[in-house]
C-alpha positions in Angstrom: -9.0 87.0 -64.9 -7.9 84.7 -67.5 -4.6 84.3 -65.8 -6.4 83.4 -62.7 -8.6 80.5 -64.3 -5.5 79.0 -66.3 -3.7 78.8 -62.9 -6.6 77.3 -61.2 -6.7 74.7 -64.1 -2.9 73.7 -63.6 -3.2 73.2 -60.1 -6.9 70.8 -60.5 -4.3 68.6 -63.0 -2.1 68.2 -61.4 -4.1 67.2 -58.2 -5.2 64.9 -60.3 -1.7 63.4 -61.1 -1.2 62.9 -57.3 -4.1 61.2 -56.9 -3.6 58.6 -59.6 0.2 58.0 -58.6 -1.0 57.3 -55.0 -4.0 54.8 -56.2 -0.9 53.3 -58.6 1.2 53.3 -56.0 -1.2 51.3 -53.4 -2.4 48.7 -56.1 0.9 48.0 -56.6 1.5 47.3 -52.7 -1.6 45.6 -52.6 -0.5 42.9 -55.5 2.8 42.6 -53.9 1.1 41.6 -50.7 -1.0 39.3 -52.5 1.9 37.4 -54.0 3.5 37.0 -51.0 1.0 34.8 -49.6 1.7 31.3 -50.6 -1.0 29.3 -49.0 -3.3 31.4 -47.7 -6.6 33.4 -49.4 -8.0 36.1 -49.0 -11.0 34.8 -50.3 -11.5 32.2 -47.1 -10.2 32.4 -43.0 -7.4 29.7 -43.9 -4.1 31.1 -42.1 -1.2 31.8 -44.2 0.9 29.4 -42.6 3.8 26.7 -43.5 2.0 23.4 -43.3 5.3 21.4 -44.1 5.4 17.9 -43.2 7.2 18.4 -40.0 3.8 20.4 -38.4 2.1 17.7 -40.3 3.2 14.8 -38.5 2.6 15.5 -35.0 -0.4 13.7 -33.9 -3.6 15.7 -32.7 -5.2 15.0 -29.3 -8.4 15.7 -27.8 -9.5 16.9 -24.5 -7.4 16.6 -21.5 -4.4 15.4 -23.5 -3.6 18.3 -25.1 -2.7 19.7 -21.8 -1.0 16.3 -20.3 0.1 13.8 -22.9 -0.9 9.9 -22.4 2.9 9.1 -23.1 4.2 9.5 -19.7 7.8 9.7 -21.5 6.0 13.1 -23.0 5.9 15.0 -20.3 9.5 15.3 -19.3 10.1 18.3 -21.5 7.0 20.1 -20.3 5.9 19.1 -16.8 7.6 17.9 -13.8 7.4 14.1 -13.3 5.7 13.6 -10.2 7.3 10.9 -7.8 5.7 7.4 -7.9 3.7 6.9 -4.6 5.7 4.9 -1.9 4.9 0.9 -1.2 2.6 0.4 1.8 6.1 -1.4 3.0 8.2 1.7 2.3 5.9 3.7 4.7 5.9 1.7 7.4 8.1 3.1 10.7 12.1 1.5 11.0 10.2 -0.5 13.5 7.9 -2.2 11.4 10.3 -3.1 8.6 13.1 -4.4 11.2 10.0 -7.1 12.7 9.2 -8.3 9.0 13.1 -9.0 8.7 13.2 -10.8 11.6 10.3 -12.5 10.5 12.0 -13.3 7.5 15.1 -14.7 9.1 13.0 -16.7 11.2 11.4 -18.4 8.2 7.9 -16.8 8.6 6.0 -17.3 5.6 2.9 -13.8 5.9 1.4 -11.8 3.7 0.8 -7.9 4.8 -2.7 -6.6 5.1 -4.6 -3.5 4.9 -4.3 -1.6 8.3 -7.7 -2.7 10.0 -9.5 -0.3 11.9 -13.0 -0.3 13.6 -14.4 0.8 16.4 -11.7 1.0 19.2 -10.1 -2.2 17.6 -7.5 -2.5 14.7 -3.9 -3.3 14.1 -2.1 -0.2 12.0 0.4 -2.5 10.3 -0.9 -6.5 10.6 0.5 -9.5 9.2 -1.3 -12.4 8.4 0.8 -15.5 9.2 0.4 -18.9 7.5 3.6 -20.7 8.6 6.4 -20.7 10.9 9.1 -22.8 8.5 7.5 -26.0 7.9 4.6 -25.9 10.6 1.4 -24.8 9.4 -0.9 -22.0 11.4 -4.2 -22.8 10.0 -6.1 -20.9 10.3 -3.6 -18.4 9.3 -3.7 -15.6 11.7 -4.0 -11.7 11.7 -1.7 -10.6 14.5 0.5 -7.6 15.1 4.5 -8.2 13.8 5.5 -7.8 17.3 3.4 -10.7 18.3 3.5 -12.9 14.8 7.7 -12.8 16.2 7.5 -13.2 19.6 5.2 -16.3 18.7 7.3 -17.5 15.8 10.6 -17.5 18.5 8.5 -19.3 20.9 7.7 -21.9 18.6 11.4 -22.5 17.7 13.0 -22.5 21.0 10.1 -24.0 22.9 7.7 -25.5 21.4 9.5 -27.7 18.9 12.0 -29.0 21.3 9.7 -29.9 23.7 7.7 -31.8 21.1 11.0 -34.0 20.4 11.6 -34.4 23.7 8.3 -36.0 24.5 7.0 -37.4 21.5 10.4 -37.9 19.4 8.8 -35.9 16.8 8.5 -32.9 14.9 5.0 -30.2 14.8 3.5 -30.5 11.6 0.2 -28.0 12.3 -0.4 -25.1 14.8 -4.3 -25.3 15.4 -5.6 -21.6 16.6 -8.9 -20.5 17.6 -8.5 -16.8 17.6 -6.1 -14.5 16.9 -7.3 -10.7 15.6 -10.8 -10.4 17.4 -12.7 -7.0 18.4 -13.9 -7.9 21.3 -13.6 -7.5 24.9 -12.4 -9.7 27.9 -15.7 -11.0 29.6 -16.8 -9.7 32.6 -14.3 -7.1 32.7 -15.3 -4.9 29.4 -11.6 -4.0 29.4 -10.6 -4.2 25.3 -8.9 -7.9 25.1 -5.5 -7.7 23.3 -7.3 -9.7 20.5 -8.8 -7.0 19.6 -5.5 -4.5 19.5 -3.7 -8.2 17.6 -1.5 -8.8 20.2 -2.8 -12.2 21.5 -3.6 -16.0 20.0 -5.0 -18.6 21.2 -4.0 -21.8 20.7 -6.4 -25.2 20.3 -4.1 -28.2 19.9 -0.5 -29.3 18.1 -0.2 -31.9 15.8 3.0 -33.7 15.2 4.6 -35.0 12.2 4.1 -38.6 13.6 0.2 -38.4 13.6 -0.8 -37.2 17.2 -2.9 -34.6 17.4 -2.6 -32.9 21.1 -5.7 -31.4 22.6 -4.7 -28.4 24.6 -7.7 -29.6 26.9 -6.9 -31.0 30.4 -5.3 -34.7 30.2 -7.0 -37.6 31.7 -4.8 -38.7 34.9 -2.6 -41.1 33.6 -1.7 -38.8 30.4 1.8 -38.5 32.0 3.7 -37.5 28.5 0.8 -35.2 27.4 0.3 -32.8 30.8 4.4 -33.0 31.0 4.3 -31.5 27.5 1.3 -29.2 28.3 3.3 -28.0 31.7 6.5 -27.0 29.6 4.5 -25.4 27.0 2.5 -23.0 29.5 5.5 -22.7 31.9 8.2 -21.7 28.9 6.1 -19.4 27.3 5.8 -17.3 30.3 9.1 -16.4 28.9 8.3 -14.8 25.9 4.5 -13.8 26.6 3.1 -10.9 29.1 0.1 -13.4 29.7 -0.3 -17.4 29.4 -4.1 -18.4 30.4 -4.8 -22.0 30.1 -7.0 -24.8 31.1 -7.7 -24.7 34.7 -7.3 -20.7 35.3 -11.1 -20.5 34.5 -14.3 -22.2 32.1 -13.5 -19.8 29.6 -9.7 -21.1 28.7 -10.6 -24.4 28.9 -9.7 -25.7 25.5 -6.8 -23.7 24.5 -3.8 -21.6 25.7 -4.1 -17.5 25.4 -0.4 -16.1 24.3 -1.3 -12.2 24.7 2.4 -9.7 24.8 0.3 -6.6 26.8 2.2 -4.2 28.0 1.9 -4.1 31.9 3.4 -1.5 34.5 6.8 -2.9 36.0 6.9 -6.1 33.6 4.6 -7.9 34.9 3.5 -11.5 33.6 0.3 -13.3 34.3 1.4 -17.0 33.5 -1.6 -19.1 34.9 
């Protein structure tokens, strides 16, 4: 029996050894550990990190920039940079840009507007034109491009030549009553091409010399005046779909109607 006991007593000892080599053994880890950490504490949530002054310096930013810096020249490393939205110019048709280059070369001074739309009126691409060279249009005028040219050639081959011609002088001012209009043609309810910007009307012309020519009918003995009022209607028959003038009806009276409508085999209504 008393072998039995003394062996039970060795083994309890040296149970006890283990145990306080193990607890040694994992305070010792433990320490290690701790010393390891050279910014952090285990007595607070501050992360054991490297706050060096490379982390330091970048900037912090708030909300929505965190995801999409205000820099643009940021985002090249991490996003795409988008493409810059195209000029109203750039996306007009080839069409569209080749008539504002030949309103250029022609000496057109415009600005481009908004595209108007409303109702079953509205231009898609209008001009507004304030001169042809040195003659004024005033009002300026909202027309189509199609039509601001075929005016603007008119004026140049036509109009000014005849103005030297009969009156030895130059046009200093275009007078219009209506150019971009939504309405329609009275009587008829058919749109009027004033209302799509394809037409202008034209109240008188004055010349650099001081006259001031009413499209109205001449007085009988205005020889020089209906002479100049004859070529003007019959020449722009050449360039316009339609030329309406005084004595066609009470409604053209006072001024010429330049319209460019687009009729079935080309025809022109010059009266």
């Amino acid at each position: 029996m008393d072998g039995i006991f003394r062996a039970r007593s060795v083994l309890a000892r040296q149970s006890r050894r283990v145990r306080v080599t193990a607890g040694g053994l994992a305070a010792a880890l433990a320490i290690a550990a701790i010393s390891a950490c050279t910014t952090g504490s285990v007595l607070s949530l501050e992360p054991a990190v490297d706050v060096g002054s490379q982390t330091a310096a970048v900037p912090q930013y708030s909300g929505m920039q965190r995801l999409v810096p205000s820099n643009p020249d940021m985002m090249t490393a991490a996003y795409p940079r988008m493409d810059e939205p195209m000029s109203p110019v750039e996306q007009m048709p080839a069409s569209e840009t080749d008539c504002r280059q030949q309103l250029k070369r022609l000496g057109v001074v415009y600005t481009d507007l908004a595209p108007i739309h409303e109702s079953q009126c509205g231009i898609d691409y209008p001009v507004k034109i304030s001169a042809i060279g040195n003659i004024q249009m005033k009002p300026a005028a909202t027309l189509t491009c199609d039509m601001a040219a075929t005016f603007a050639i008119w004026t140049k081959n036509e109009l000014v030549p005849a103005a030297r011609w009969r009156y030895f002088s130059g046009v200093k001012t275009i007078h219009q009553g209506s150019s971009y209009s939504c309405r329609r043609i009275a009587g008829e309810g058919v749109l009027s091409e004033h209302g799509k910007g394809n037409a202008l009307d034209v109240m008188s012309i004055e010349l650099n010399n001081g006259d001031d020519i009413d499209v109205r009918k001449p007085g009988l003995f205005a020889f020089r005046t209906r002479g100049f009022l004859n070529n003007v209607r019959a020449d722009g028959c050449q360039y316009f779909t339609t030329v309406l003038g005084p004595g066609y009806n009470y409604d053209h009276r006072n001024h010429f109607h330049f319209d460019i409508k687009n009729r079935k085999n080309g025809y022109r209504a010059c009266r």
